[in-house]
C-alpha positions in Angstrom: -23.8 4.6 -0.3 -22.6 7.9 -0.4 -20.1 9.2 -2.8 -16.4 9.1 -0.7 -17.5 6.1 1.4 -14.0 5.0 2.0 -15.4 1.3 1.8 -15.7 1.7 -1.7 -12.7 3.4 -2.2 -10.9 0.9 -4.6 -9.4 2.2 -7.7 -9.2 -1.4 -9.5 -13.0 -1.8 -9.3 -13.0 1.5 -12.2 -10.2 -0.3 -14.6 -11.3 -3.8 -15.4 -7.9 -4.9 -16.2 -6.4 -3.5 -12.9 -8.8 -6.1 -11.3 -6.8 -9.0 -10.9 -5.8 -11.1 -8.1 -2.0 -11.0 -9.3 -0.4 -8.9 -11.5 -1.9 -7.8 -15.0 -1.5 -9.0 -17.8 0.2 -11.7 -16.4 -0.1 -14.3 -19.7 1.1 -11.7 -22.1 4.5 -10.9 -19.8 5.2 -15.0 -19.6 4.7 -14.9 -23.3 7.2 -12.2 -23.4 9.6 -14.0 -21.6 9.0 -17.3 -23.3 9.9 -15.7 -26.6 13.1 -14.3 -25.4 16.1 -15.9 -26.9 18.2 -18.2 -24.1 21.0 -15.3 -23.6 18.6 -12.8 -23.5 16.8 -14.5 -20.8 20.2 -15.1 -18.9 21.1 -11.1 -19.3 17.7 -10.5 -17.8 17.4 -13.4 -15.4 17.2 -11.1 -12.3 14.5 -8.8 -13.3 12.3 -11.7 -14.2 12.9 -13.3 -11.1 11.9 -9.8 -9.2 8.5 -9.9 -11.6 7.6 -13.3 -10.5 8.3 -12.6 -6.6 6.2 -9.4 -6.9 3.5 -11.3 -8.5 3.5 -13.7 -5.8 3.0 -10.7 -3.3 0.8 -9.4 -4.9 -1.5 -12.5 -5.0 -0.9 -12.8 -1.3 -1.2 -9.4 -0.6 -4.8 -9.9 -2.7 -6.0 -12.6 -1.2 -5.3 -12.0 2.3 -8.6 -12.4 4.1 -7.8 -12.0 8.0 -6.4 -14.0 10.4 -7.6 -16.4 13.4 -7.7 -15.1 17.0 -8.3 -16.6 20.3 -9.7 -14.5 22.8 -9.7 -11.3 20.9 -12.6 -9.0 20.4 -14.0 -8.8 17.0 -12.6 -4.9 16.9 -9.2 -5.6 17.8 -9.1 -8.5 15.3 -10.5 -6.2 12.8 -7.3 -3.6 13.5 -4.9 -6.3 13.3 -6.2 -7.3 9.8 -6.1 -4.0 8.8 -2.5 -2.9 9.8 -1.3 -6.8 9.0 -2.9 -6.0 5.2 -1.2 -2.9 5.0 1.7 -4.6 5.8 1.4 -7.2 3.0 0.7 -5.0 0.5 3.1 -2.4 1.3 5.8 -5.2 0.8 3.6 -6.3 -2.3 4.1 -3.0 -3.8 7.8 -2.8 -2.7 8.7 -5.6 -4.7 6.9 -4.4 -8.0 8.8 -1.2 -7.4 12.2 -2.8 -7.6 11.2 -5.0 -10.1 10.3 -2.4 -12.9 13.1 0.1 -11.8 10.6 2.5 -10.0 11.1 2.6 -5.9 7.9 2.8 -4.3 8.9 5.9 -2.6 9.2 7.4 -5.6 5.4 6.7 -6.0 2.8 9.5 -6.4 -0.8 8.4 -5.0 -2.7 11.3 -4.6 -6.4 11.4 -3.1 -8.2 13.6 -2.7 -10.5 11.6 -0.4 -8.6 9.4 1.7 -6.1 12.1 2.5 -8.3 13.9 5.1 -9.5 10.5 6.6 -5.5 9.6 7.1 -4.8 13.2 8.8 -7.4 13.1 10.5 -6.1 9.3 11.7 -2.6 10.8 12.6 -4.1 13.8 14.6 -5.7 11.8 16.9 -2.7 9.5 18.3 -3.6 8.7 21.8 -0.9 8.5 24.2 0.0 5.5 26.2 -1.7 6.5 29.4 -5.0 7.3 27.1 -5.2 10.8 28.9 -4.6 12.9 25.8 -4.5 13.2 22.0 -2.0 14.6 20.0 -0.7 14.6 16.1 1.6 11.5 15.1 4.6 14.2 14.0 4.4 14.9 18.1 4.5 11.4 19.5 8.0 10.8 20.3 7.6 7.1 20.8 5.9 6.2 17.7 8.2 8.6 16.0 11.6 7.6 17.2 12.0 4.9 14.0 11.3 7.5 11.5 14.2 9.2 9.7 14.1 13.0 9.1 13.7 13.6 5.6 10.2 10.9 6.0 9.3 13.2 9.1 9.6 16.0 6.6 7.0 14.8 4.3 4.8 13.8 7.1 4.9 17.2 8.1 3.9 18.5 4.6 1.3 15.6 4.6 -0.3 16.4 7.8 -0.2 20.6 7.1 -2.0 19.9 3.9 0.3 20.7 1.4 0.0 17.7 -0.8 -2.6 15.0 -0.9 -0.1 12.0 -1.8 -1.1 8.8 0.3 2.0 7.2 -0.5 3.3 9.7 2.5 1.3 7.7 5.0 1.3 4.2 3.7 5.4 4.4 4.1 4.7 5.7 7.5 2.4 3.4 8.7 4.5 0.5 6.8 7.4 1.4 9.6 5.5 1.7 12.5 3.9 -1.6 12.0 7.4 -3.1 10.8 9.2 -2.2 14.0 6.8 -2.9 16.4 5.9 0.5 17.5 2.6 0.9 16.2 -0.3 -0.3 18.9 -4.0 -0.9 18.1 -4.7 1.9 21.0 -1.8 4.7 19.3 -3.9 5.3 16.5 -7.3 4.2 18.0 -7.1 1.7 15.0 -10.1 -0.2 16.8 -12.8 1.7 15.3 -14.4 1.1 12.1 -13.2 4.9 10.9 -10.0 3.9 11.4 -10.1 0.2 10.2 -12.0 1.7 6.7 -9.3 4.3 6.3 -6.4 1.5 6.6 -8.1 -0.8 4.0 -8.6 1.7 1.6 -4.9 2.9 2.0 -3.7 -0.5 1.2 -6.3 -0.8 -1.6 -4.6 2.6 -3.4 -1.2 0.5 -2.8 -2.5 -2.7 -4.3 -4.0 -0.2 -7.7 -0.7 1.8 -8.1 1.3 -1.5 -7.7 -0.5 -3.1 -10.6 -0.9 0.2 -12.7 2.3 1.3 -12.5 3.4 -2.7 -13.8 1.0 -2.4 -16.6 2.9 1.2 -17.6 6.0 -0.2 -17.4 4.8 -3.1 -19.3 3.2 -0.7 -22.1 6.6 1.3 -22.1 8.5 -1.9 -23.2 6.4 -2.9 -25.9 5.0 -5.8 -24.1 1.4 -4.8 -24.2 0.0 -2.7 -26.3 -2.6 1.1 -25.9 -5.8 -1.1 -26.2 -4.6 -3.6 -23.6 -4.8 -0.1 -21.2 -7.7 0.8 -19.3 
């Protein structure tokens, strides 16, 4: 397969411990928490509950393996798994954000690879009557959800100025959320398209889990050799 092949673009696949189905090092943070004295688990009751909810999100978010369709083609049930994925672990990755103080939106996830394949994506939104293509940042229907300062960053994303995915999984995460995204607006029937989705939501999934095991690492939970 050649190098890039966005099928194979999945981060967690290169840092063994990243390659979990929930979060990592999962046994050593209920240790943690078991060895916290009563009041101290009281004081921090809340952010243990968040861990444990974006855990769970993640494992769903990991697991997810499609859905079941009646009457759909085989291309249009493979763009509904792809955007319902993205969906999943956007949220996934949301949760593990508020849970270790670190918004998800403030995430950096550049690369270098599946940047281009998501532009390229965003250029080619085809309009409702399928008589012409234009960029996403010009598609007033798909656009009207988005507030000005993420249309901002679109704009940066889409002029090359920065390579940082993050950009276009946020995007993507509200267009699916509020129903404007179609299969046919982003042509997300074809197996370009489908490729490019899953490997967005695979970054999300390997930033959501990396970012827990820094966080982790910064509180003296784990230690350097538990790192990749």
């Amino acid at each position: 397969m050649a190098k890039g092949d966005l099928q194979y673009i999945d981060n967690s696949i290169l840092y063994p411990t990243l390659n979990t189905v929930g979060l990592p090092h999962w046994k050593k943070w209920c240790h943690h928490v078991k060895q916290l004295s009563k009041k101290e688990q009281k004081e921090d009751q809340i952010r243990i509950a968040r861990i444990a909810r974006a855990n769970a999100r993640i494992r769903l978010a990991s697991s997810f393996q499609g859905i079941i369709l009646e009457d759909y083609s085989e291309t249009s049930k493979n763009g509904y798994d792809a955007v319902l994925r993205l969906l999943l672990c956007y949220s996934a990755a949301e949760e593990v954000g508020v849970a270790i103080g670190t918004p998800v939106t403030r995430w950096r996830m550049l690369h270098i690879v599946l940047a281009p394949k998501l532009r390229a994506l965003f250029k080619n939104a085809q309009s409702r009557t399928g008589s012409a293509e234009e960029d996403l940042l010009d598609y007033k229907p798909l656009m009207e959800n988005i507030s000005k300062s993420l249309k901002n960053k679109l704009t940066e994303f889409q002029a090359d100025k920065t390579d940082d995915t993050r950009i276009a999984a946020t995007v993507l995460r509200h267009l699916i959320a509020h129903g404007s995204l179609t299969l046919n607006s982003l042509q997300i029937r074809s197996k370009t398209s489908v490729d490019t989705i899953n490997a967005l939501s695979n970054e999300l999934l390997f930033h959501a889990k990396k970012n827990f095991q820094t966080w982790l690492y910064c509180h003296n939970i784990i230690k350097e050799k538990d790192r990749d």
